[in-house]
C-alpha positions in Angstrom: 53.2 -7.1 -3.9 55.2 -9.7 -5.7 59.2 -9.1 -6.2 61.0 -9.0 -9.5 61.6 -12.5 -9.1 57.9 -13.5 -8.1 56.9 -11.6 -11.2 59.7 -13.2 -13.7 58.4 -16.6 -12.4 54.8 -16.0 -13.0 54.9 -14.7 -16.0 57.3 -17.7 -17.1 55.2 -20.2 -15.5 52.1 -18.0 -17.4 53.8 -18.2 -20.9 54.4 -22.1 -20.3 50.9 -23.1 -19.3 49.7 -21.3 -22.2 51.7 -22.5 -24.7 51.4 -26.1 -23.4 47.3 -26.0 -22.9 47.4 -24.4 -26.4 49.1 -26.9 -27.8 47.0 -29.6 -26.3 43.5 -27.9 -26.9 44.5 -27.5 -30.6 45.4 -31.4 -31.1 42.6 -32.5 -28.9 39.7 -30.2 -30.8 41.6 -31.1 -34.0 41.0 -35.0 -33.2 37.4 -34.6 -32.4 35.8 -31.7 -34.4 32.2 -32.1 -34.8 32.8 -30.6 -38.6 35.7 -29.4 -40.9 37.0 -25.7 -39.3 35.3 -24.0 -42.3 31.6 -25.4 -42.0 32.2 -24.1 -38.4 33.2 -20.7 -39.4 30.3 -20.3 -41.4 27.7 -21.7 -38.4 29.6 -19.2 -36.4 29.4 -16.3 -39.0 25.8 -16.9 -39.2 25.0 -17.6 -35.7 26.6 -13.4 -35.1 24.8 -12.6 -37.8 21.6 -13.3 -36.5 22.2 -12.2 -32.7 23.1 -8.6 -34.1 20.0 -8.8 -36.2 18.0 -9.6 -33.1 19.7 -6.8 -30.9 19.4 -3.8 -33.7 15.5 -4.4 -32.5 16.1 -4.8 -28.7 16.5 -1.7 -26.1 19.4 -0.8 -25.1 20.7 -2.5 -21.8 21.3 0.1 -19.1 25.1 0.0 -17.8 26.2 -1.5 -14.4 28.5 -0.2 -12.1 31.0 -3.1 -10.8 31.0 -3.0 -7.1 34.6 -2.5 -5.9 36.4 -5.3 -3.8 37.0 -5.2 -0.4 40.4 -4.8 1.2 40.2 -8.1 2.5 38.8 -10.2 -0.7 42.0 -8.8 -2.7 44.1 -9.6 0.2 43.3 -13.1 0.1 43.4 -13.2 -3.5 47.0 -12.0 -3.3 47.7 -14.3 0.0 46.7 -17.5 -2.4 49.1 -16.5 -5.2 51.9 -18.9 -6.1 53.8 -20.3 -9.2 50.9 -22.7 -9.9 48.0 -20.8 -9.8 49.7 -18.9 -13.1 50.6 -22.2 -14.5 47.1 -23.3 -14.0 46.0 -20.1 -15.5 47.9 -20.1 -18.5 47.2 -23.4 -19.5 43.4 -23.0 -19.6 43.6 -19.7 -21.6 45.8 -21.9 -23.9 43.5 -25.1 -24.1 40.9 -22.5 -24.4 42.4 -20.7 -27.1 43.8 -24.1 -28.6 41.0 -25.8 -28.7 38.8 -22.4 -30.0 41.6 -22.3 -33.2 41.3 -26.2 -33.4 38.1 -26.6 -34.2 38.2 -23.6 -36.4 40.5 -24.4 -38.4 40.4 -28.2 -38.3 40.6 -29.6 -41.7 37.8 -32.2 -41.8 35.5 -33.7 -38.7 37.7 -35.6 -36.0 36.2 -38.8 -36.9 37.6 -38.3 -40.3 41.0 -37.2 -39.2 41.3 -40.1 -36.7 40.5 -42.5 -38.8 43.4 -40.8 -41.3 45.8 -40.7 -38.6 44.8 -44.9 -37.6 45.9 -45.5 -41.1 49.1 -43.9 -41.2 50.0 -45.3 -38.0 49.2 -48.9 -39.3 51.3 -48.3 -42.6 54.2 -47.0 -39.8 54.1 -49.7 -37.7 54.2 -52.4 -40.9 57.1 -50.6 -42.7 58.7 -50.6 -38.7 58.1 -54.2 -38.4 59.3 -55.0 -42.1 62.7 -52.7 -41.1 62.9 -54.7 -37.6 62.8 -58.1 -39.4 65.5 -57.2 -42.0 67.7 -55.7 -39.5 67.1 -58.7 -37.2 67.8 -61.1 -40.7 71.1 -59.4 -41.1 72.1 -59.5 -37.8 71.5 -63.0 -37.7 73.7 -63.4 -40.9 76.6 -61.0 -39.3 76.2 -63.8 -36.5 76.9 -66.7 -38.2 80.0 -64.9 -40.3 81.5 -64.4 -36.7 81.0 -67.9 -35.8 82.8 -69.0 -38.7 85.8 -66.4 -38.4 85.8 -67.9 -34.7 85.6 -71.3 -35.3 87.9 -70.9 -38.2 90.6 -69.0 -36.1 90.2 -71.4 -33.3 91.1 -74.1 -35.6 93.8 -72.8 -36.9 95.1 -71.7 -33.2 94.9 -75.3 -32.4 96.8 -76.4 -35.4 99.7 -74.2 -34.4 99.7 -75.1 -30.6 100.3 -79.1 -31.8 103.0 -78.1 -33.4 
């Protein structure tokens, strides 16, 4: 039996994993969707379609009983239980999930969204570069006005000492 504590933890460590696998499937299935999210829908929508036409003519499958567990298998289970093993948990459920909603609702294939993305990071990095070299022109140019306040007050430091 876990404590209050045990529990709190778990399902903190539960609500992390899921959120971060979430996040992660959804970017990663956004990045490499095989199609836009709503040519996928459709396959999907058509694919249920089908299986439910091709069960309205099957039999009916007979229902199983679930064996029960044995003392010993849920002990175990319960011996192996830590902060991780939620964690784990939650973060597969999320990249599951993530990844399910990515694809779904991705709006064009991966390639093309890559590809998007590899442009806007180019046009980034040349308006960072363009920044970088007129912040390192004006620094240059704030050098040299110190030097010449320097060299100017030196002078005039000298002029007064030889007095």
């Amino acid at each position: 039996m876990l404590s209050v504590d045990e529990a709190k933890r778990t399902a903190v460590n539960l609500s992390i994993g899921t959120a971060v696998g979430g996040a992660a499937g959804f970017i990663l299935a956004i990045l490499f969707a095989p199609k836009a999210g709503k040519e996928t829908r459709e396959q999907m929508r058509t694919w249920l379609e089908e299986r439910r036409r091709q069960k309205a003519g099957a039999p009916a499958q007979p229902d199983v009983e679930l064996d029960h567990r044995d003392e010993e298998a849920v002990a175990e289970v319960e011996s192996r239980r830590n902060s991780a093993i939620p964690l784990l948990i939650g973060t597969a459920i999320g990249a599951l999930t993530g990844s399910a909603l990515g694809v779904l609702f991705a709006p064009r294939a991966g390639k093309a969204t890559r590809q998007q993305m590899g442009t806007w990071i180019d046009r980034k990095r040349q308006v960072s570069a363009e920044m970088l070299a007129r912040i390192n022109a004006a620094a240059k140019h704030k050098k040299s006005q110190v030097e010449a306040v320097w060299l100017a007050s030196r002078q005039a430091y000298a002029k007064t000492a030889h007095r």
